[in-house]
C-alpha positions as CSV (number, residue, x, y, z in Angstrom):
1,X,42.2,-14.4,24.4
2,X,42.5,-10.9,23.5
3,X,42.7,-11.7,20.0
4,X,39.8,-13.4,19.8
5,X,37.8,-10.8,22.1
6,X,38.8,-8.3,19.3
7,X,38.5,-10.4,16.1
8,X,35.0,-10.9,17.4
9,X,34.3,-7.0,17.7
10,X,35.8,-6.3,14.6
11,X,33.2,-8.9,13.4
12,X,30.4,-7.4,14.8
13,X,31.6,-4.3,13.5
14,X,31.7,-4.3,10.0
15,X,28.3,-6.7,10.1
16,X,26.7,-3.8,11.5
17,X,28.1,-1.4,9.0
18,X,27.0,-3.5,6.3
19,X,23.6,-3.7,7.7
20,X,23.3,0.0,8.3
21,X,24.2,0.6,4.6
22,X,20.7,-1.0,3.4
23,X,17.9,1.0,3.2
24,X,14.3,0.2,3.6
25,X,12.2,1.7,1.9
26,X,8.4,0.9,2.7
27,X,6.5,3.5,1.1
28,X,6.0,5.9,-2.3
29,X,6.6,8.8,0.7
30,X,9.9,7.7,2.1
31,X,11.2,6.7,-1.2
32,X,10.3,10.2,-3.1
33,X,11.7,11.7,0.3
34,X,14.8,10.0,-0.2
35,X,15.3,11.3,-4.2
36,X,14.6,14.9,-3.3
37,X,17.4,14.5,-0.2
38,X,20.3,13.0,-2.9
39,X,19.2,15.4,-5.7
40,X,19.0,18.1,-3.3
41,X,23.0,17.4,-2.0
42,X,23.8,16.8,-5.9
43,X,22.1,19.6,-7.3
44,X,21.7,22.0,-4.5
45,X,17.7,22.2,-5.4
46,X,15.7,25.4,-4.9
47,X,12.9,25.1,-2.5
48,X,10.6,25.2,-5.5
49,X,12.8,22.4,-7.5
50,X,12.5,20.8,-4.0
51,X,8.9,20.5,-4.2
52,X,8.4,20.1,-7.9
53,X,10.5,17.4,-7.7
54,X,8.9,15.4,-4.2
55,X,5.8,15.6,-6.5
56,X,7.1,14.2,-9.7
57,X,9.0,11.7,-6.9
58,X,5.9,10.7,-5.5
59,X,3.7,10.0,-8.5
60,X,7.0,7.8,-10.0
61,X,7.1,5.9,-6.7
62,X,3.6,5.3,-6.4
63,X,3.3,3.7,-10.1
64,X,6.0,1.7,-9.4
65,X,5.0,0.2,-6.2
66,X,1.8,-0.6,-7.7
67,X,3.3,-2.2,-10.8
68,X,5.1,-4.2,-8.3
69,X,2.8,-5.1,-6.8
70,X,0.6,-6.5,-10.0
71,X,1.5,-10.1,-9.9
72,X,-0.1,-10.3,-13.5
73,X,3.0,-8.7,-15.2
74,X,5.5,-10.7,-16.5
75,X,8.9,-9.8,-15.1
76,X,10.4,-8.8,-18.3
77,X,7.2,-6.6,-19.2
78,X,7.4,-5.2,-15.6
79,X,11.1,-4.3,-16.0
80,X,10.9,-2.2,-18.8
81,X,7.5,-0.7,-17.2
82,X,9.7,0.8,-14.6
83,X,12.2,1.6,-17.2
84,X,9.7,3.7,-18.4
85,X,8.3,5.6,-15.5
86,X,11.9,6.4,-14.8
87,X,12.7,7.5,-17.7
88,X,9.4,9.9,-17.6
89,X,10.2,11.3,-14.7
90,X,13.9,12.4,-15.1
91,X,12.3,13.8,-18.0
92,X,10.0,16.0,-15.9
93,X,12.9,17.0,-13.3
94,X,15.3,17.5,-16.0
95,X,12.7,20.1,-17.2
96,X,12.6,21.7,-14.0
97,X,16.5,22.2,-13.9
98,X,19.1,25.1,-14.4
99,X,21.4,24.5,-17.4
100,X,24.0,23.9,-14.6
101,X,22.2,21.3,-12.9
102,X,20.9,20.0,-15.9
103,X,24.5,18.9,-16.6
104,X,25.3,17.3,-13.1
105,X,21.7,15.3,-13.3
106,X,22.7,14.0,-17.2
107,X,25.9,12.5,-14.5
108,X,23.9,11.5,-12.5
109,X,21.8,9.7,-14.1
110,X,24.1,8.1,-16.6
111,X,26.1,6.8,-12.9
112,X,23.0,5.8,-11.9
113,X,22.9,1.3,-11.4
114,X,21.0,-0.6,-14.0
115,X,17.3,-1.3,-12.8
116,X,16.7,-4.9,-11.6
117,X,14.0,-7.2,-10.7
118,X,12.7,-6.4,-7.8
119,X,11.0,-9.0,-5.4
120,X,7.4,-8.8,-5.0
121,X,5.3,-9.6,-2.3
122,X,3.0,-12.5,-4.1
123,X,6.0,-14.1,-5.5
124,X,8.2,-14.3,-2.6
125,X,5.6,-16.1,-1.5
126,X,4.3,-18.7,-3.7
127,X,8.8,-19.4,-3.6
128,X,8.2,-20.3,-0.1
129,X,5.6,-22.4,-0.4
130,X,7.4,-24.2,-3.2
131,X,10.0,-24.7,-1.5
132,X,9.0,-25.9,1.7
133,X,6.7,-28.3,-0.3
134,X,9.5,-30.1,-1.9
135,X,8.5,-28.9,-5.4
């Protein structure tokens, strides 16, 4: 019995430590947020880089929510749009940078996972409907 009492913590356990490894992000604000906290531990950011960088954060997570969010584009068309806008903006904090960091972002970056489809709103969706239709 005690076996199972603790089989069935240990359970619980590491389901809730998988869950609390996800983040949601919900909005440009809490996602430009988020970059400026890692680059700030990886880089040790000035409070000037700090806010140079939330800004050049922000206006990357705002074009990419709203491309997104643009049901019109094609997934392959929207996957190398975000390419893009990331691209652009590590150009502008890389500008921003100390030769020092500069190095540790190039890391960074190069570490960094390859960008994939992400699930829009519209399309998650119509998927439902699809397949509770039977189609």
């Amino acid at each position: 019995m005690k076996k199972l009492f603790l089989t069935g913590i240990g359970f619980f356990l590491a389901m809730g430590l998988t869950f609390a490894q996800q983040v949601d992000i919900k909005n440009p604000e809490e996602k430009a947020t988020s970059v400026v906290n890692v680059l700030t531990e990886q880089l040790a950011l000035t409070d000037e880089q700090k806010a140079t960088t939330f800004t050049i954060s922000l206006e990357h997570a705002k074009q990419s929510f709203a491309a997104i969010a643009d049901t019109s584009i094609a997934d392959d068309a929207l996957l190398g749009q975000l390419n893009q806008l990331q691209q652009a903006a590590d150009a502008k904090i890389d500008a921003i940078l100390s030769d020092e960091q500069k190095e540790v972002f190039k890391k960074v970056v190069a570490e960094r996972p390859a960008a994939e489809l992400p699930v829009r709103p519209a399309k998650a969706v119509e998927e439902t409907t699809t397949d509770e239709s039977g189609n």
